[in-house]
C-alpha positions as CSV (number, residue, x, y, z in Angstrom):
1,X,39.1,70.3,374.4
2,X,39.7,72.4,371.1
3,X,37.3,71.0,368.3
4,X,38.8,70.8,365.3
5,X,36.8,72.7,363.4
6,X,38.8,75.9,364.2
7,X,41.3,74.7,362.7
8,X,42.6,75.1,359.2
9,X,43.2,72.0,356.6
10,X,46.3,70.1,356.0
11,X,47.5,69.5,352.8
12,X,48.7,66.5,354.0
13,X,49.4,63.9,357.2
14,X,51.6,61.1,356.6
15,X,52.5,58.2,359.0
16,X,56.1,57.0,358.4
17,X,57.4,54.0,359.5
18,X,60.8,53.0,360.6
19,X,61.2,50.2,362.9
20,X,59.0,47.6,363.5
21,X,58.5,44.3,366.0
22,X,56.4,41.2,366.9
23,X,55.0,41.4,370.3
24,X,52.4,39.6,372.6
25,X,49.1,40.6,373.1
26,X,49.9,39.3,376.8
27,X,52.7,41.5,377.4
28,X,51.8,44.1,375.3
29,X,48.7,44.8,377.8
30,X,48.1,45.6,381.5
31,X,46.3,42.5,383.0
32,X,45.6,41.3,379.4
33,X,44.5,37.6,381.5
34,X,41.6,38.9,383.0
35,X,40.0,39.6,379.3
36,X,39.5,35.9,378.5
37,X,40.3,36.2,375.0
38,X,43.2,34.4,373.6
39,X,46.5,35.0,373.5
40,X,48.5,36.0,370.1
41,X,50.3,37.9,368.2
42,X,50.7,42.1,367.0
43,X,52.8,43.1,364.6
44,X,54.0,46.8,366.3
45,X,55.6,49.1,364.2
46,X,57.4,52.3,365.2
47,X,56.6,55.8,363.6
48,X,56.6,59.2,363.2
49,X,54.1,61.8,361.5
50,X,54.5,64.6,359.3
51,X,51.7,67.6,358.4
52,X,52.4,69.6,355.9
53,X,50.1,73.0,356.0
54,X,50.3,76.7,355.4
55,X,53.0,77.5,358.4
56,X,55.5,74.8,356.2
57,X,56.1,70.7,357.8
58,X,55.5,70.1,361.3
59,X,56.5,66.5,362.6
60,X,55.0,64.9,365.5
61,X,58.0,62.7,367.3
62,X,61.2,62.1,365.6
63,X,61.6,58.5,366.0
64,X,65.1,57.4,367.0
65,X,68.5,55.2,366.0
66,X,67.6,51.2,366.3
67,X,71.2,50.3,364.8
68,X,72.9,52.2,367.7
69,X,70.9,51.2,370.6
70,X,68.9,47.9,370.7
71,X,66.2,48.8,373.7
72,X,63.1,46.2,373.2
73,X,64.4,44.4,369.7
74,X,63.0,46.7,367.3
75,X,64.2,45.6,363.7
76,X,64.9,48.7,361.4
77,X,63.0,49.1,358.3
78,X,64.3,52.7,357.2
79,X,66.2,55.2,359.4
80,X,64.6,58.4,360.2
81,X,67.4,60.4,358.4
82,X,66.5,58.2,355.4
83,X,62.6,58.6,355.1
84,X,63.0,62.0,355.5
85,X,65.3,62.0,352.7
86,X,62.3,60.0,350.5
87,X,59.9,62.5,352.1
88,X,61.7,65.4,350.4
89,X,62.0,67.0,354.2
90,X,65.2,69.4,355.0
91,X,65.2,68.8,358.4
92,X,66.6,72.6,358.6
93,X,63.2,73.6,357.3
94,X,61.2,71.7,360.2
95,X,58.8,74.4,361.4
96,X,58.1,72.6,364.6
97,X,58.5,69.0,366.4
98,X,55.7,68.1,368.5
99,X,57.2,65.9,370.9
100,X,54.4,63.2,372.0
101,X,56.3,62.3,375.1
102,X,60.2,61.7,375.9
103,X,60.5,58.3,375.4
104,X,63.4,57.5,373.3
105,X,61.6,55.9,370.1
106,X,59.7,59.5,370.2
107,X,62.8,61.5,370.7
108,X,66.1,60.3,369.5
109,X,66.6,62.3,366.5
110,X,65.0,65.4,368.0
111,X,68.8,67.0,367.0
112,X,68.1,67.0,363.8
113,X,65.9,69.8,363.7
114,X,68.0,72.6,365.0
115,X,65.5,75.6,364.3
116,X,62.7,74.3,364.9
117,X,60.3,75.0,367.8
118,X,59.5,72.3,369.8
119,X,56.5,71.8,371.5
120,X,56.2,69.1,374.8
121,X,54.2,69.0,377.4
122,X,54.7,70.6,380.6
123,X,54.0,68.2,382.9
124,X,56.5,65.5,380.4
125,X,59.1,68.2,380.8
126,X,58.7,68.4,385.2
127,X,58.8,64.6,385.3
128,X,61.8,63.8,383.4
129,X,63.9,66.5,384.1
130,X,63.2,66.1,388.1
131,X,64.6,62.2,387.5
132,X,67.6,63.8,385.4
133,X,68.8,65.8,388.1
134,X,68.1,63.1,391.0
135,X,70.1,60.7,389.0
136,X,66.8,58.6,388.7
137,X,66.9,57.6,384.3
138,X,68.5,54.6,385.1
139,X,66.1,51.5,383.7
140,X,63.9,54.0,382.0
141,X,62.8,54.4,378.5
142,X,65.1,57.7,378.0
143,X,68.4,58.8,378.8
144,X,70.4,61.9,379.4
145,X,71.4,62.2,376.2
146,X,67.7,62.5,374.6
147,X,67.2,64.8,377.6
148,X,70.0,67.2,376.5
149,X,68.8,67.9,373.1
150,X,65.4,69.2,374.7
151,X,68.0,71.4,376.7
152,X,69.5,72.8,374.0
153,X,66.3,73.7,372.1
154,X,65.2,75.4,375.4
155,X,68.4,77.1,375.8
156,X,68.3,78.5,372.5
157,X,64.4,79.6,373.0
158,X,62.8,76.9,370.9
159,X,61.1,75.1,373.4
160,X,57.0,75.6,374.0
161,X,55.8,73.7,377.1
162,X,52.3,73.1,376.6
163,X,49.9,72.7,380.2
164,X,46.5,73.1,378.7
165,X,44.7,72.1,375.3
166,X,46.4,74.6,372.7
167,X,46.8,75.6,368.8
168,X,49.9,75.2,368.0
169,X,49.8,75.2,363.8
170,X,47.2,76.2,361.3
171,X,46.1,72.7,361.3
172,X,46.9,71.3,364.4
173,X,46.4,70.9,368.2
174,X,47.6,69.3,371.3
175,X,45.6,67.8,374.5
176,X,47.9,66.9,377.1
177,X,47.3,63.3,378.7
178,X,48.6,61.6,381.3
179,X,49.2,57.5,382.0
180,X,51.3,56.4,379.9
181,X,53.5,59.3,380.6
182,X,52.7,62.3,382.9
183,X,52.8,64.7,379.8
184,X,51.9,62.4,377.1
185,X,50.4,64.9,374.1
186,X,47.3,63.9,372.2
187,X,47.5,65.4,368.2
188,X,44.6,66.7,366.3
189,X,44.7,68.0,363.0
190,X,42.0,69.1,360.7
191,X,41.9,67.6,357.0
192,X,40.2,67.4,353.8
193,X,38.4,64.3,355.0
194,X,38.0,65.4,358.1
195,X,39.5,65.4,361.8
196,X,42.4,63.1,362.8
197,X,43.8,62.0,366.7
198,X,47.4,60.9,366.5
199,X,47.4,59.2,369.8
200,X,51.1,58.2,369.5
201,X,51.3,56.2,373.1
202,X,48.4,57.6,374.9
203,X,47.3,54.3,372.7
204,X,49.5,52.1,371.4
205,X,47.1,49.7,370.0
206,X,43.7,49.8,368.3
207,X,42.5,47.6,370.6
208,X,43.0,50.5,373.3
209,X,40.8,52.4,371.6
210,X,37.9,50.0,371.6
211,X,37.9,48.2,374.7
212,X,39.8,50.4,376.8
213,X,42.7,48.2,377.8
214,X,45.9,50.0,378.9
215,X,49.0,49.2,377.7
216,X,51.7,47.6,380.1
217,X,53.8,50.7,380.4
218,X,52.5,53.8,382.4
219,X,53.2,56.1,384.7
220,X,49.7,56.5,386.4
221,X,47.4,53.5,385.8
222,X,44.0,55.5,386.4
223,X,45.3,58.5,384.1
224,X,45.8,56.0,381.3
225,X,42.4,54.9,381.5
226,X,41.5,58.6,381.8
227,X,43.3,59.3,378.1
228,X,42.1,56.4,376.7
229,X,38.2,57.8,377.6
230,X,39.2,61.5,376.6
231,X,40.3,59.8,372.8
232,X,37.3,58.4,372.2
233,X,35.4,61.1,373.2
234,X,37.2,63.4,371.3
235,X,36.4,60.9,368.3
236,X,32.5,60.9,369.3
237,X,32.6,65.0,369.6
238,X,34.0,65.7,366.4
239,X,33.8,62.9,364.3
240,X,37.2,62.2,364.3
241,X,39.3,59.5,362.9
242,X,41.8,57.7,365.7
243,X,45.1,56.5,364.4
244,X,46.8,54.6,367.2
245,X,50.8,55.0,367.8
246,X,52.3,51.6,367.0
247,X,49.6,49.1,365.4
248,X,50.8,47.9,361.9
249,X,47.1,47.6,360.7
250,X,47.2,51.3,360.1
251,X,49.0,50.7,357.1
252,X,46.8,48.8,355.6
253,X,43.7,51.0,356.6
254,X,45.2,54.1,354.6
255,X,46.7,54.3,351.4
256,X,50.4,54.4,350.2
257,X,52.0,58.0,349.8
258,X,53.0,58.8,346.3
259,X,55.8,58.4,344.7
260,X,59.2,57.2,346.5
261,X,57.5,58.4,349.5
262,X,55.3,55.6,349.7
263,X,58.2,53.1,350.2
264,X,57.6,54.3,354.1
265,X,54.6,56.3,354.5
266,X,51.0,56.3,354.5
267,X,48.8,58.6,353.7
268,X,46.1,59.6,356.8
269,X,44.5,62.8,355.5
């Protein structure tokens, strides 16, 4: 586990929404009936990050296209393309994409950024591609397609494949997870204020965080449990302030960016 501390302070983290839905708590959660609390609804919404420090912008997950594929009934707010645009972002100027995991909502417009490194986990990387090239994708929450753009960035010498905790940006770091996903990368990145954990999927909810309840997607049911345990002691460690992946409440636990900015983004640290 890297402690934050090491690391250098953002100028700025910004969560930026772009999709958004209405789910269950039932079917949002693995065994949610064997809680005994009651049933109801979570607004989910569906975002990317940006860090802005001395090596330039690095975004963690890209988000992806609702209008051109409807997976789970997302309803878009403001295309990627678009709150990049209110962001001020070049997408030619990306230093780096951290990809959380390969899931399409994570990945989809990973082709905007064609110079920037991308970093992914190894173990993400093993998984997938093995299903790619045993014809396995079908019913799963990525495609060949999303798959091919990680190609090309590896082709061209762009990709990092991360197996260990690592440094990857004056500000930030990455602690591979598994459950969810087999490579699922955990964010930190030193602030101002303080440490953050962008937990992207590894929890979806803040609710993971504080009872430890996996979500109803994963890959290994134990490992899950195993990231949700390694956030919060990473939170314990260093002090560090949690932001789960999808939970709406975020935005109203950190203030708006300024400007136009702040007709999609948040301000974290």
């Amino acid at each position: 586990m890297i402690d934050p501390a090491v690391l250098a302070p953002a100028r700025e983290v910004l969560s930026v929404k772009y999709a958004e839905r209405r789910v269950r708590r039932s079917d949002v959660f693995h065994d949610y009936g064997s809680y005994g609390d009651p049933d109801g609804w979570l607004d989910m919404d569906y975002n990317f990050w940006v860090i802005r420090d001395d090596d330039g912008v690095t975004l963690v997950d890209t988000g992806y296209d609702v209008a051109a594929r409807d997976w789970l009934g997302e309803i878009p707010v403001t295309t990627p393309p678009e709150c990049l645009e209110l962001l001020e972002i070049d997408p030619t100027s990306v230093t780096r994409v951290i990809t959380s995991h390969f899931h399409y909502d994570h990945i989809g417009h990973l082709g905007l950024f064609p110079t920037a490194e991308v970093v992914s986990g190894g173990a993400e990387y093993d998984y997938w591609f093995a299903k790619r090239d045993s014809g396995a994708l079908g019913g799963e929450f990525t495609t060949e397609a999303d798959l091919a753009v990680v190609q090309r960035a590896e082709d061209a010498g762009r990709l990092r494949l991360v197996r260990e905790p690592a440094r990857v940006g004056p500000s930030v770091a990455v602690h591979p997870v598994g459950g969810h996903c087999p490579g699922e990368l955990v964010v930190t990145v030193q602030t101002a204020r303080g440490p953050l954990v962008l937990a992207s999927d590894a929890a979806h909810f803040y609710e993971q965080i504080q009872h430890g309840w996996p979500f109803f997607a994963f890959t290994d049911l134990d490992e899950m449990r195993e990231g949700l345990a390694t956030i919060n002691t990473m939170a314990d460690r260093f002090g560090a302030t949690v932001v789960p992946g999808h939970d709406a409440r975020t935005r109203e636990r950190f203030p708006a960016a300024a400007g136009r900015a702040g007709q999609v983004a948040v301000v974290l640290g």
